[in-house]
N, C-alpha and C positions, 0 to 999 in steps of 0.2 A: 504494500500500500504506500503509495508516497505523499508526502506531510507537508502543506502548503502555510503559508499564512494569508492574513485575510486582516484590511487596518482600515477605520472609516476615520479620517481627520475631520474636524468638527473643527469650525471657525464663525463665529457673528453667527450663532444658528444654521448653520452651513454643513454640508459633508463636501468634502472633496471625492468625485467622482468620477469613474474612469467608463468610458462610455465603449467597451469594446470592439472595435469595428475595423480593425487594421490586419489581424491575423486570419488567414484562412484554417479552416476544421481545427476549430477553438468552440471548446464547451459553453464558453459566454461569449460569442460570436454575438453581438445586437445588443447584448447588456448592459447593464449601468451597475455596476460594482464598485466598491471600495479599493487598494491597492495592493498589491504584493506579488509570491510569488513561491516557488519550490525553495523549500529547503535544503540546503548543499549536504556532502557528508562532510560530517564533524563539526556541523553549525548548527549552534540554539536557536529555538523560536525565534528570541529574543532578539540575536543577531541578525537571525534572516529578514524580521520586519524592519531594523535599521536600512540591510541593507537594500531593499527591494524600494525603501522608502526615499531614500537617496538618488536609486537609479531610475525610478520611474519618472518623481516626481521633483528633482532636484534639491528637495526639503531634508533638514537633516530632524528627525522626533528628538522633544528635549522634555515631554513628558506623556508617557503612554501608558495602560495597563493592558494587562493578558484578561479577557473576561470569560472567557472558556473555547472548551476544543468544541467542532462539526465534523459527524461523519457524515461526507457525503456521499451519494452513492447514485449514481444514473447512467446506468447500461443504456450504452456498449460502453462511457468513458468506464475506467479504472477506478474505484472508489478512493476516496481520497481525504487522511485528516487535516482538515483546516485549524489552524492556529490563529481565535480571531482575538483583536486587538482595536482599542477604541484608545484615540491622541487626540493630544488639546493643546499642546506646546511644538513649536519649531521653530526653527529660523532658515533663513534662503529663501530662496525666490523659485518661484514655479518652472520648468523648463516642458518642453515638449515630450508624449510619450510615448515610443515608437509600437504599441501596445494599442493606443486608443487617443479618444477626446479626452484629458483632463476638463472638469469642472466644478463650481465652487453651486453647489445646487440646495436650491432650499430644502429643507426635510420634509416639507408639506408636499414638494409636488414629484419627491420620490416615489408616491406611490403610484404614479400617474403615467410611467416609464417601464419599458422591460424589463423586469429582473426576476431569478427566482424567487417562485413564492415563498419560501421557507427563511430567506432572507428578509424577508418585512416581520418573520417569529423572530431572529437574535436582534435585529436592530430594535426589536420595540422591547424587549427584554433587556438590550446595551442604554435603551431611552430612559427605560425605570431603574439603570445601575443593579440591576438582578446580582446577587452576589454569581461567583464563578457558576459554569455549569458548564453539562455533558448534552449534545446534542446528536439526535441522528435523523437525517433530509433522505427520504428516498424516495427515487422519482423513477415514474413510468416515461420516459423518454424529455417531457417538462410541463408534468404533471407531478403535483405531490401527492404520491399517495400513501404515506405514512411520513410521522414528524413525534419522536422521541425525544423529553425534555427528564435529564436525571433518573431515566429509566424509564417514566409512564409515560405512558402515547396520548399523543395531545388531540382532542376532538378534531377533525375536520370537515369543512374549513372555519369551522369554529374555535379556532385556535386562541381568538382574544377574550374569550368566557374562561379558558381552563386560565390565564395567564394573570387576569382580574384576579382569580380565585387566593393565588401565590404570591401575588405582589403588588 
């Protein structure tokens, strides 16, 4: 399985968002995601969101937290643990991503965009500061049809009644 990270920068009520549309047979081919990238061997999470953060986005993080792992899983891709990460601090200036559109996009009209669905479950869990947690996304090609939060399975697509419930 290989071990990604996954980082949503937040500025003035802002994410910085990466709008995927440069790479061909890419799994967020049309996306709007947060940034990162494969984890190297012999490098932490930790490291790998520096550096992924660096390279993408030309920003160096000067204050981020780990707020939990996603398993994510959508055959035919290769399942994959995401190492996700929520930043409030940097310095540098934006540069170009040869990856996608960078953008500084408001959090209201994120939902309004392509992106996986199980990704509007950790960002609004990353929204309420959920303490850490375990997640599993599994999708019927991009459809969700199963979403695991700390073991129990989250109703769907009623996933903001169990999340009320917890937090």
């Amino acid at each position: 399985m290989k071990h990604t990270t996954l980082c949503y920068i937040e500025k003035d009520g802002k994410y910085l968002m990466l709008h995927r549309i440069k790479k061909q047979h890419d799994v967020n081919h049309d996306k709007w995601i947060g940034i990162g990238g494969h984890i190297e061997p012999n490098e932490t999470a930790d490291e790998c969101i520096l550096r992924e953060a660096k390279e993408e986005t030309g920003l160096t993080l000067t204050s981020f937290i780990k707020c939990g792992e996603i398993l994510f899983d959508s055959a035919p891709w290769p399942e994959e643990m995401m190492h996700l990460y929520y930043a409030d601090g940097f310095t540098g200036e934006l540069t170009d991503c040869d990856e996608g559109e960078l953008v500084w996009l408001d959090k209201a009209k994120l939902k309004e965009l392509p992106a996986w669905e199980g990704d509007f479950i950790f960002l609004e869990l990353m929204e309420r500061r959920a303490p850490y947690f375990e997640m599993e996304l599994h999708y019927n090609g991009e459809t969700l049809d199963r979403a695991i939060l700390n073991g129990a399975p989250l109703p769907l697509p009623n996933w903001r009644d169990a999340i009320d419930t917890l937090y």
